[in-house]
N, CA, C and O atoms as a Tripos MOL2 file, in Angstrom:
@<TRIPOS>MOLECULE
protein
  240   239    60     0     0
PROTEIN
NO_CHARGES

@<TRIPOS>ATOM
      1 N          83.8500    6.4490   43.8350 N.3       1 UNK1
      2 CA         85.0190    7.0190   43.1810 C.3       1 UNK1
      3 C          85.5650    6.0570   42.1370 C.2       1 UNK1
      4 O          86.2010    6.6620   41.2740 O.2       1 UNK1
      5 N          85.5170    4.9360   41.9820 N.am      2 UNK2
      6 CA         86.3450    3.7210   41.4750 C.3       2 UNK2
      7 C          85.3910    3.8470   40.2290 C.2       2 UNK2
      8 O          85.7860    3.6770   39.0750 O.2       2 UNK2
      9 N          83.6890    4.2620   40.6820 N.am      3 UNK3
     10 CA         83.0780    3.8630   38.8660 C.3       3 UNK3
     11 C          83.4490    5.3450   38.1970 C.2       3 UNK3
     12 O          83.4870    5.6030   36.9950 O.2       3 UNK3
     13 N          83.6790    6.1320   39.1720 N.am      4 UNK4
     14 CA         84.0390    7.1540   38.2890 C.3       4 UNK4
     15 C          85.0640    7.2580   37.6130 C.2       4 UNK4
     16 O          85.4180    8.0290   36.7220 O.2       4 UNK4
     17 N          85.6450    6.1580   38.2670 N.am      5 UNK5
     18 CA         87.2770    6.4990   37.4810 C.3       5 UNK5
     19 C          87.5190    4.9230   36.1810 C.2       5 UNK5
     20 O          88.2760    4.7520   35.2260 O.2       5 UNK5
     21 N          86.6360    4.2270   36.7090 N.am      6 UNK6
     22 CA         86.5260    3.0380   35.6050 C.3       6 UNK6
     23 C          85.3450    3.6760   34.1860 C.2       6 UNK6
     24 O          85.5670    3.3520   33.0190 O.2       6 UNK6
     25 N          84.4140    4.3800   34.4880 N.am      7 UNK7
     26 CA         84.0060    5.0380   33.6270 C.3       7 UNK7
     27 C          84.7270    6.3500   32.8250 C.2       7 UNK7
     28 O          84.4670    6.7510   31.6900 O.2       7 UNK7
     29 N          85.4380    6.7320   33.5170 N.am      8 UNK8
     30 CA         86.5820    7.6220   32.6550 C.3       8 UNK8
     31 C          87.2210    6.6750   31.8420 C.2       8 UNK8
     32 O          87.1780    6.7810   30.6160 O.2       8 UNK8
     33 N          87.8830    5.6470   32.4760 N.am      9 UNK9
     34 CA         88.5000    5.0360   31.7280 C.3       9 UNK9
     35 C          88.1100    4.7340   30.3710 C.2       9 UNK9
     36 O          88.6250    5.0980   29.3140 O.2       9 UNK9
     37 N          86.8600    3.8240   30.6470 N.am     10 UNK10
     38 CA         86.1710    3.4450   29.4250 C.3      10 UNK10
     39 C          85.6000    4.5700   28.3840 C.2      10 UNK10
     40 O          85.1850    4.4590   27.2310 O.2      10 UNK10
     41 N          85.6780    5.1780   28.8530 N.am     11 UNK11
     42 CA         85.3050    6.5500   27.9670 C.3      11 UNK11
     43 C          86.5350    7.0560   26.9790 C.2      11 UNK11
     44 O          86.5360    7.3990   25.7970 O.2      11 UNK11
     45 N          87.6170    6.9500   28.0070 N.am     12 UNK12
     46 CA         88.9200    7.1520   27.3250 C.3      12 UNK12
     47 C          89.0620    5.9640   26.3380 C.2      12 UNK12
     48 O          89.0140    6.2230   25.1360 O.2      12 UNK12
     49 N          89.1640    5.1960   26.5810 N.am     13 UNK13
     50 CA         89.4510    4.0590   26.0220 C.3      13 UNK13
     51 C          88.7200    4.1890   24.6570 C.2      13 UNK13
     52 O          89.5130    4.1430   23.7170 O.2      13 UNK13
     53 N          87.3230    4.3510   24.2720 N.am     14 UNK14
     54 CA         86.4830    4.5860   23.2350 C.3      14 UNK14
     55 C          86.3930    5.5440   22.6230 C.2      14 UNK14
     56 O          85.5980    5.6390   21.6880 O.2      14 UNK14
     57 N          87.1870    6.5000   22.9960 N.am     15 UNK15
     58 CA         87.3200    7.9910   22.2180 C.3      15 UNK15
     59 C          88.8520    7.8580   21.7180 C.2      15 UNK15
     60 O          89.1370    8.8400   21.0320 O.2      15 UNK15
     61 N          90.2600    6.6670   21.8870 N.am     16 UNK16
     62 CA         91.3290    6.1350   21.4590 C.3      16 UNK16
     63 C          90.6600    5.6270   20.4380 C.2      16 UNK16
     64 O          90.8300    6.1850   19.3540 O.2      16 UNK16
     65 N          89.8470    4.5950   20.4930 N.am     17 UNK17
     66 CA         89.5130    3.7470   19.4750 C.3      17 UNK17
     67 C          88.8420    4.3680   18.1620 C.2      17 UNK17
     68 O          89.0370    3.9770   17.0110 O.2      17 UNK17
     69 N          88.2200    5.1550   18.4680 N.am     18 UNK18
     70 CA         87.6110    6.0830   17.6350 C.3      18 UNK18
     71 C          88.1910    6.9090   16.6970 C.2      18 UNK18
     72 O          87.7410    7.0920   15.5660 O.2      18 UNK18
     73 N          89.4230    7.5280   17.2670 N.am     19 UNK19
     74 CA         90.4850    8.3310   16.9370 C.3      19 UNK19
     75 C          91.1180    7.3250   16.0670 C.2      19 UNK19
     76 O          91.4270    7.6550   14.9220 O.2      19 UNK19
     77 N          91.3790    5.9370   16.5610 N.am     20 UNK20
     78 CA         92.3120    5.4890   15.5710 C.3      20 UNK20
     79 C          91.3850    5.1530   13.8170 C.2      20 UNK20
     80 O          91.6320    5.2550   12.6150 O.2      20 UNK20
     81 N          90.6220    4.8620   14.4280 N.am     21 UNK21
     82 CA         89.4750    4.5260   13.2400 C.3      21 UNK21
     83 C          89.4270    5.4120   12.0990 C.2      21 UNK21
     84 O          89.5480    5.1890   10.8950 O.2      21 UNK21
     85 N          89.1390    6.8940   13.0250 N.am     22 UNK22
     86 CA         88.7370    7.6380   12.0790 C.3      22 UNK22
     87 C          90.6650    8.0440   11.2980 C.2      22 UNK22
     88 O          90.7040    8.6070   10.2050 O.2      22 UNK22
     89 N          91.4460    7.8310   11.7150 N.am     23 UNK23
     90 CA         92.9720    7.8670   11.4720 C.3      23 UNK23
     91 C          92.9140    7.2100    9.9320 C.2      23 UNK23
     92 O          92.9960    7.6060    8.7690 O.2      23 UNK23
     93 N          92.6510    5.4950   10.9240 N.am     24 UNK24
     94 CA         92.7140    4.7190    9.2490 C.3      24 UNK24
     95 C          91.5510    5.1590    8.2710 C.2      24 UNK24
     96 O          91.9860    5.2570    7.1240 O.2      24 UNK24
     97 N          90.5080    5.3880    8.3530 N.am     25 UNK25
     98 CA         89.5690    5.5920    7.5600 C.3      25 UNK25
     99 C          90.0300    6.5860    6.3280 C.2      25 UNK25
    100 O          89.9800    6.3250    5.1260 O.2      25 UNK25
    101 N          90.5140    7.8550    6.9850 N.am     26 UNK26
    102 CA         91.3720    8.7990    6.2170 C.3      26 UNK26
    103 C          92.7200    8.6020    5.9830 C.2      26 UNK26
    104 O          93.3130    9.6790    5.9200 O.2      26 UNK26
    105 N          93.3520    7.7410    5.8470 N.am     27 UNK27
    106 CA         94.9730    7.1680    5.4600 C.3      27 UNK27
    107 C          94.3540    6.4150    4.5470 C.2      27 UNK27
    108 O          94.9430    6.8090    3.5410 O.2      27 UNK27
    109 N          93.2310    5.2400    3.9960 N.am     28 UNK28
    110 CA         92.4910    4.7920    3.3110 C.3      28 UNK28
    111 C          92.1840    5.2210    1.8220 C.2      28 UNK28
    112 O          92.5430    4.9730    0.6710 O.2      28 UNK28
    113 N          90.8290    6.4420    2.9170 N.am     29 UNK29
    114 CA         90.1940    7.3370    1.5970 C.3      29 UNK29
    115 C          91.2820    8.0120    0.5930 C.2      29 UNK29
    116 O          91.2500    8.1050   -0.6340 O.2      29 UNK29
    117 N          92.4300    8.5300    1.6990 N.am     30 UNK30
    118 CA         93.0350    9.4140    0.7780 C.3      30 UNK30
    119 C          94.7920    8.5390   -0.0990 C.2      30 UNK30
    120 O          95.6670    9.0900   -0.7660 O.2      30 UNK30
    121 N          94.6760    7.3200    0.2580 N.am     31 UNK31
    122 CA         95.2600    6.2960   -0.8720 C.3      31 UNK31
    123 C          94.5350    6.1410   -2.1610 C.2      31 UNK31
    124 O          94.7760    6.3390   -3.3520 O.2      31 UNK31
    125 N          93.3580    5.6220   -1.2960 N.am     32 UNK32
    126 CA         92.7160    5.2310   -2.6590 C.3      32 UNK32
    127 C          92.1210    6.3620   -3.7250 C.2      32 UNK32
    128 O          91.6880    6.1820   -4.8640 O.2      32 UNK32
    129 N          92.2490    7.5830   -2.9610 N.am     33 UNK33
    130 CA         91.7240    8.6260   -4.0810 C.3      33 UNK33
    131 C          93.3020    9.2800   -5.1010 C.2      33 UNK33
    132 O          93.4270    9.7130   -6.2470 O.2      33 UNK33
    133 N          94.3170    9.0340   -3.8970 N.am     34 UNK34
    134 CA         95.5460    9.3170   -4.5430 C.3      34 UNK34
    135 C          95.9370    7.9790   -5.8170 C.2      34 UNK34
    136 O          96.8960    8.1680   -6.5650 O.2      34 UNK34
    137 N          95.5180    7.3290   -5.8780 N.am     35 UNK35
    138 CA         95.4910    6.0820   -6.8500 C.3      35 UNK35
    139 C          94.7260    6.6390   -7.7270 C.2      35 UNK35
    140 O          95.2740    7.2130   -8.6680 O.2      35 UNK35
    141 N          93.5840    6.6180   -7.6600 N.am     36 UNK36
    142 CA         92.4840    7.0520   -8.5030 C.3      36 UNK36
    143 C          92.8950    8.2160   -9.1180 C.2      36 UNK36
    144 O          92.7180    8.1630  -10.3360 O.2      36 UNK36
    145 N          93.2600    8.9950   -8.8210 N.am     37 UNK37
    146 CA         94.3310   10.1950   -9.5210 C.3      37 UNK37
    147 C          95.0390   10.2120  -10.1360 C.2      37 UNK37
    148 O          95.1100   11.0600  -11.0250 O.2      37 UNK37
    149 N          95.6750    9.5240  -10.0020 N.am     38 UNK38
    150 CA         97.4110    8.9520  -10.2900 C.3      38 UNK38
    151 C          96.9030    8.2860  -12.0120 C.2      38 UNK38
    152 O          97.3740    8.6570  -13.0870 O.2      38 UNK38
    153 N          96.0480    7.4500  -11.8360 N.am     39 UNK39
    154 CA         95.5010    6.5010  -12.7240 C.3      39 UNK39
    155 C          94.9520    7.2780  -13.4620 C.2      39 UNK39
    156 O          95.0640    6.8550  -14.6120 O.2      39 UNK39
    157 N          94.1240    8.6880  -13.4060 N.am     40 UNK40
    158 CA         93.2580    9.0770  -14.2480 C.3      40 UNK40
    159 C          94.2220   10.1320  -15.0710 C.2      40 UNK40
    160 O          93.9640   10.4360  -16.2360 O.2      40 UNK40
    161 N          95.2770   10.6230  -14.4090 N.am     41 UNK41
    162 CA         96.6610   11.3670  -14.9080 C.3      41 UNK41
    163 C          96.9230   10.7560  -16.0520 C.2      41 UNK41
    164 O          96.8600   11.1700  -17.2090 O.2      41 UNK41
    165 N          97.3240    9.3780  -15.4630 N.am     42 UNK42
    166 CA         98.1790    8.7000  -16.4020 C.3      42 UNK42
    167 C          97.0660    8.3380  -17.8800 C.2      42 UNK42
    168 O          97.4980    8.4060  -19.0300 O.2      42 UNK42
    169 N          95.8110    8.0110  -17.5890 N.am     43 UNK43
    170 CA         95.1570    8.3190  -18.5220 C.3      43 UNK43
    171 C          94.9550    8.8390  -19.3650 C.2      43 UNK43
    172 O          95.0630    8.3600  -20.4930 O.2      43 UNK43
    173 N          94.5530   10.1290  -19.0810 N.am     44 UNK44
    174 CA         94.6340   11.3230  -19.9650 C.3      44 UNK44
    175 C          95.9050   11.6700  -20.5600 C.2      44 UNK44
    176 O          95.7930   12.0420  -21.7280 O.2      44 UNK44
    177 N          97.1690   11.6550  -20.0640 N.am     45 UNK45
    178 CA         98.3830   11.5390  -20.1440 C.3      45 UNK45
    179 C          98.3500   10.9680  -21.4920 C.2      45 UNK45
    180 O          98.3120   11.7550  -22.4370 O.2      45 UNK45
    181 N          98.3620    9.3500  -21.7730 N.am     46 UNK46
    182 CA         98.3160    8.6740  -22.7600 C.3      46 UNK46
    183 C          97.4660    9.3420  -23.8910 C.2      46 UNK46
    184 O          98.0360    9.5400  -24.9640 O.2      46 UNK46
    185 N          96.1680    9.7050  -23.7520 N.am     47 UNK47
    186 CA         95.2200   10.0420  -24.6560 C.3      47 UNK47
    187 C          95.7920   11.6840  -24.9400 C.2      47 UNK47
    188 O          95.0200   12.2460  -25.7170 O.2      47 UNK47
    189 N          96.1260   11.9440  -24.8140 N.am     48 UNK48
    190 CA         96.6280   13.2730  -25.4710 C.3      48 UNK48
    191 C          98.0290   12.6490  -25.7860 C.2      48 UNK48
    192 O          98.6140   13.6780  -25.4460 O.2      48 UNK48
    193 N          99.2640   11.6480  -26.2300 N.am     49 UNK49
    194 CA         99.9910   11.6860  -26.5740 C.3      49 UNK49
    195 C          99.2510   11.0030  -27.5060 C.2      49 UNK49
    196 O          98.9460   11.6210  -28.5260 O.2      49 UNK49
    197 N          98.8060    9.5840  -27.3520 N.am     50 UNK50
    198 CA         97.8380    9.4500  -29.0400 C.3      50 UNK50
    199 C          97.3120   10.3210  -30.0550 C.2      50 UNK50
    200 O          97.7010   10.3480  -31.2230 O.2      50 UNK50
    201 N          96.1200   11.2570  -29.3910 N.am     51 UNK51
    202 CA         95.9510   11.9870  -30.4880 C.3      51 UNK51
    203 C          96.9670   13.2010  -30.9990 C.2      51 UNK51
    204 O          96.7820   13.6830  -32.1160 O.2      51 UNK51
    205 N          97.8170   13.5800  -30.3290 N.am     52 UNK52
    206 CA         98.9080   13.9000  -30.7610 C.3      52 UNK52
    207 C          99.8740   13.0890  -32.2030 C.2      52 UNK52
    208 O         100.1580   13.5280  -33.3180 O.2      52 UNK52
    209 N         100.1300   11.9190  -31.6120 N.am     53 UNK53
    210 CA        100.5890   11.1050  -32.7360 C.3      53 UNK53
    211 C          99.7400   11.2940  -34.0790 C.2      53 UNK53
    212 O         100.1480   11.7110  -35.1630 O.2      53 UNK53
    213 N          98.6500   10.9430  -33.7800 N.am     54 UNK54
    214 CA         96.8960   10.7590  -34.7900 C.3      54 UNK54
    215 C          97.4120   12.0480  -35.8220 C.2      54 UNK54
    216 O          97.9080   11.9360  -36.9430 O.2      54 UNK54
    217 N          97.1150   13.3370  -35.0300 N.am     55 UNK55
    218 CA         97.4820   14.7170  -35.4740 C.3      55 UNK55
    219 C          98.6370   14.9860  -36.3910 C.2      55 UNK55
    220 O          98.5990   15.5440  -37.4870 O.2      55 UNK55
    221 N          99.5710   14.5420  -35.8160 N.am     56 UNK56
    222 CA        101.1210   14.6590  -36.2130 C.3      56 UNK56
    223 C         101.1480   13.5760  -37.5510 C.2      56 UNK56
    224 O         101.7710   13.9860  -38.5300 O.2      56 UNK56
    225 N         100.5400   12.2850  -37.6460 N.am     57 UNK57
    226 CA        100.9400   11.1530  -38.4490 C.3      57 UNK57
    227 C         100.1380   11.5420  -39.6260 C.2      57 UNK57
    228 O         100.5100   11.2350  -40.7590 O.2      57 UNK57
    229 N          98.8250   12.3450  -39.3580 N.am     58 UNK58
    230 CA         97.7830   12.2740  -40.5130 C.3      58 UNK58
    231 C          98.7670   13.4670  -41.3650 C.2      58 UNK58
    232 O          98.5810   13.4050  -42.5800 O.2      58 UNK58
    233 N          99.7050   14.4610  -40.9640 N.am     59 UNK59
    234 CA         99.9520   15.7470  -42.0270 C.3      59 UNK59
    235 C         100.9600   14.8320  -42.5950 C.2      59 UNK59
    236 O         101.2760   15.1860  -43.7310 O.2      59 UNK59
    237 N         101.5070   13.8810  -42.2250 N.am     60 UNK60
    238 CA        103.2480   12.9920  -43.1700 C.3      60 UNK60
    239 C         102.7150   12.0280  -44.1070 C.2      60 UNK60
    240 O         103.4770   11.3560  -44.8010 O.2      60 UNK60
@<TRIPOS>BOND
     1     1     2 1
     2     2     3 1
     3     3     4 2
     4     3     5 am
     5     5     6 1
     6     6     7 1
     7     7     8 2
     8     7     9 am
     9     9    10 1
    10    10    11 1
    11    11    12 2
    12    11    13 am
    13    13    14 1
    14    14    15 1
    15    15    16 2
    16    15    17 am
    17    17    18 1
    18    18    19 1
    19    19    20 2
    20    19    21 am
    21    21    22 1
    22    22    23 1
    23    23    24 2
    24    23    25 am
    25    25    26 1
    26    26    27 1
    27    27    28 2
    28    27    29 am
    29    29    30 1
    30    30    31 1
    31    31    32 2
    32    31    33 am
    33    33    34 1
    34    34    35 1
    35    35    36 2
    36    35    37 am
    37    37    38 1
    38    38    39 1
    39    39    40 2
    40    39    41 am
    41    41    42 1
    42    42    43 1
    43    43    44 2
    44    43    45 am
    45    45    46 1
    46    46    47 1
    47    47    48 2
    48    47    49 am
    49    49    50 1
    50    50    51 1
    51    51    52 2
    52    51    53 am
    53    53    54 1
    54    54    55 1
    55    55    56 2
    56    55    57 am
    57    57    58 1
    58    58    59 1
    59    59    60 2
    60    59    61 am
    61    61    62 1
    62    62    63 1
    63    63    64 2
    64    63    65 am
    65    65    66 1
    66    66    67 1
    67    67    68 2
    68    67    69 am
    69    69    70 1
    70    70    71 1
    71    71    72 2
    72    71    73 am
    73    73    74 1
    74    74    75 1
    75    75    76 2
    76    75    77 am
    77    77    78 1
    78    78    79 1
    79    79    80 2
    80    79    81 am
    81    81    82 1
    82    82    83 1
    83    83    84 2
    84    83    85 am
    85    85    86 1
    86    86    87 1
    87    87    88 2
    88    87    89 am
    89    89    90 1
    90    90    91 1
    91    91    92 2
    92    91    93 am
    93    93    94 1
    94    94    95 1
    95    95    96 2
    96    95    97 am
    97    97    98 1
    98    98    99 1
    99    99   100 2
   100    99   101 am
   101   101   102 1
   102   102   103 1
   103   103   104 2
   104   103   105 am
   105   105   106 1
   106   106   107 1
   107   107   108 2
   108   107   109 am
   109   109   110 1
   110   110   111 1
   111   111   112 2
   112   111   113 am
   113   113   114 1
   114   114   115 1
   115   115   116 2
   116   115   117 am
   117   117   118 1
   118   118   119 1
   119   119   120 2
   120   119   121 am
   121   121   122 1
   122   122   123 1
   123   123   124 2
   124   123   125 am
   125   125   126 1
   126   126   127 1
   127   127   128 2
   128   127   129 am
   129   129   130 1
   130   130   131 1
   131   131   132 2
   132   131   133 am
   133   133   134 1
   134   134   135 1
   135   135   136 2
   136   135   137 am
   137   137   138 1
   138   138   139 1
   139   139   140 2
   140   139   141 am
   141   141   142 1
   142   142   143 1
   143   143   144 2
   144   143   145 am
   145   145   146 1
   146   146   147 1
   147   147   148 2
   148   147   149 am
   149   149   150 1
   150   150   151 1
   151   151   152 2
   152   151   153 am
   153   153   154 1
   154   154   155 1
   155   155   156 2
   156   155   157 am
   157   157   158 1
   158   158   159 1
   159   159   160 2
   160   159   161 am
   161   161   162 1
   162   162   163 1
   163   163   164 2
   164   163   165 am
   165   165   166 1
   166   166   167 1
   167   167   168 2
   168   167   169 am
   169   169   170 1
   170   170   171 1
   171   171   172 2
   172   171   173 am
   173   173   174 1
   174   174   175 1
   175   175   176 2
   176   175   177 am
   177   177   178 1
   178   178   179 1
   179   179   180 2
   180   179   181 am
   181   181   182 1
   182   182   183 1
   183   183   184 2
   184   183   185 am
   185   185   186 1
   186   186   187 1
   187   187   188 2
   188   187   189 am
   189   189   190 1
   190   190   191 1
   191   191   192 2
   192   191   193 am
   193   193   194 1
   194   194   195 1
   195   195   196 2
   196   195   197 am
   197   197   198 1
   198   198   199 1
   199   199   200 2
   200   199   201 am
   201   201   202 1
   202   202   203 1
   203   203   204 2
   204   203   205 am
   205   205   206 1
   206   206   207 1
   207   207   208 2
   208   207   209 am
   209   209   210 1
   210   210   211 1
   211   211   212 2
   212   211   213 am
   213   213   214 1
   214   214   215 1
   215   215   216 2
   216   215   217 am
   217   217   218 1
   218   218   219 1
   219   219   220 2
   220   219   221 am
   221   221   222 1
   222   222   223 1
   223   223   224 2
   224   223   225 am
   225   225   226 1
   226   226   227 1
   227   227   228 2
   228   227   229 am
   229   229   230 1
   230   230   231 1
   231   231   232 2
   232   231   233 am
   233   233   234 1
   234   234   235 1
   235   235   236 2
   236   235   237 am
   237   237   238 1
   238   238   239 1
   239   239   240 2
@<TRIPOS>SUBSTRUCTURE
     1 UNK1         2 RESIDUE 1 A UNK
     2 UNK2         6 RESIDUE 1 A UNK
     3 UNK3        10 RESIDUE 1 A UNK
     4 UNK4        14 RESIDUE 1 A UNK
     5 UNK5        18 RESIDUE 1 A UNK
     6 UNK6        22 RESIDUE 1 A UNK
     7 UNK7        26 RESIDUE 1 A UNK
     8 UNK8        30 RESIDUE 1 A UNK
     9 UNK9        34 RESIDUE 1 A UNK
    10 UNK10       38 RESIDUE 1 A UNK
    11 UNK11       42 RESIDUE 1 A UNK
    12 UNK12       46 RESIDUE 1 A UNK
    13 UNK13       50 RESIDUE 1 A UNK
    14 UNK14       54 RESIDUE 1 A UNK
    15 UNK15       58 RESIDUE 1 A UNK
    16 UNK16       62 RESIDUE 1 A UNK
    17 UNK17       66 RESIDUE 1 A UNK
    18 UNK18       70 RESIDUE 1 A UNK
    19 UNK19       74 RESIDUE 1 A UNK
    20 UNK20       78 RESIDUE 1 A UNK
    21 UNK21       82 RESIDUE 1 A UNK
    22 UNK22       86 RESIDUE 1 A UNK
    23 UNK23       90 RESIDUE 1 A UNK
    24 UNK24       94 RESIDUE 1 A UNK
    25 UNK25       98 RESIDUE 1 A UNK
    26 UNK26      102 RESIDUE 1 A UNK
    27 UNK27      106 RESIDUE 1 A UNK
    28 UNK28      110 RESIDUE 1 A UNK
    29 UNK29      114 RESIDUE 1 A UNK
    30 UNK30      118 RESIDUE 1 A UNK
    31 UNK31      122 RESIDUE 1 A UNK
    32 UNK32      126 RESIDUE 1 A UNK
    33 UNK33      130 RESIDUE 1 A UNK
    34 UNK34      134 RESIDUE 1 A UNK
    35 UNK35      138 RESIDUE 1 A UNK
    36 UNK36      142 RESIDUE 1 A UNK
    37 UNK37      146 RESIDUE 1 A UNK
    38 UNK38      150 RESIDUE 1 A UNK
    39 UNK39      154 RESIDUE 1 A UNK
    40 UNK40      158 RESIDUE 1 A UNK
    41 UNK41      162 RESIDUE 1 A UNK
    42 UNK42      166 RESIDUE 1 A UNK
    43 UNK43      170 RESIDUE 1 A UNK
    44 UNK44      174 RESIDUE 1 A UNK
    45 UNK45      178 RESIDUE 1 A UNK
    46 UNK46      182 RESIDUE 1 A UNK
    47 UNK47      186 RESIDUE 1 A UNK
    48 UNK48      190 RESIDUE 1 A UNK
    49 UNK49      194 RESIDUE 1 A UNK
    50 UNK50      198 RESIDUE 1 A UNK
    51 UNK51      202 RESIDUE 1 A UNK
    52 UNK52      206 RESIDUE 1 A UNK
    53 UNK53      210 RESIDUE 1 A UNK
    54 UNK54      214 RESIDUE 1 A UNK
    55 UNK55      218 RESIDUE 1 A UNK
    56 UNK56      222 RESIDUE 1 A UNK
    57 UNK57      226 RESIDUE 1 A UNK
    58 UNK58      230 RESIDUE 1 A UNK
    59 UNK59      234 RESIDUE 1 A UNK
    60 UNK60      238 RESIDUE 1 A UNK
């Protein structure tokens, strides 16, 4: 009875650990893709107010 219940345990125990893993893994991925976003926004963002300017400066 005792390995059955020390093998639950450990079972439990490794399916916590797992859980937390896969937790951070995806709190991670989805920073760093929310960055990567954020950054490529702001990118494009800029490049269409340039050629805007470009557009706007070449008719004056």
């Amino acid at each position: 009875m005792d390995d059955d219940d020390s093998e639950y345990r450990e079972a439990a125990q490794q399916a916590a650990r797992a859980t937390r893993c896969a937790w951070s893994t995806l709190a991670w991925t989805t920073g760093a893709l929310g960055c990567t976003l954020l950054a490529l926004a702001l990118l494009c963002t800029a490049a269409a107010v340039a050629c805007l300017y470009v557009v706007v400066a070449s008719h004056y």
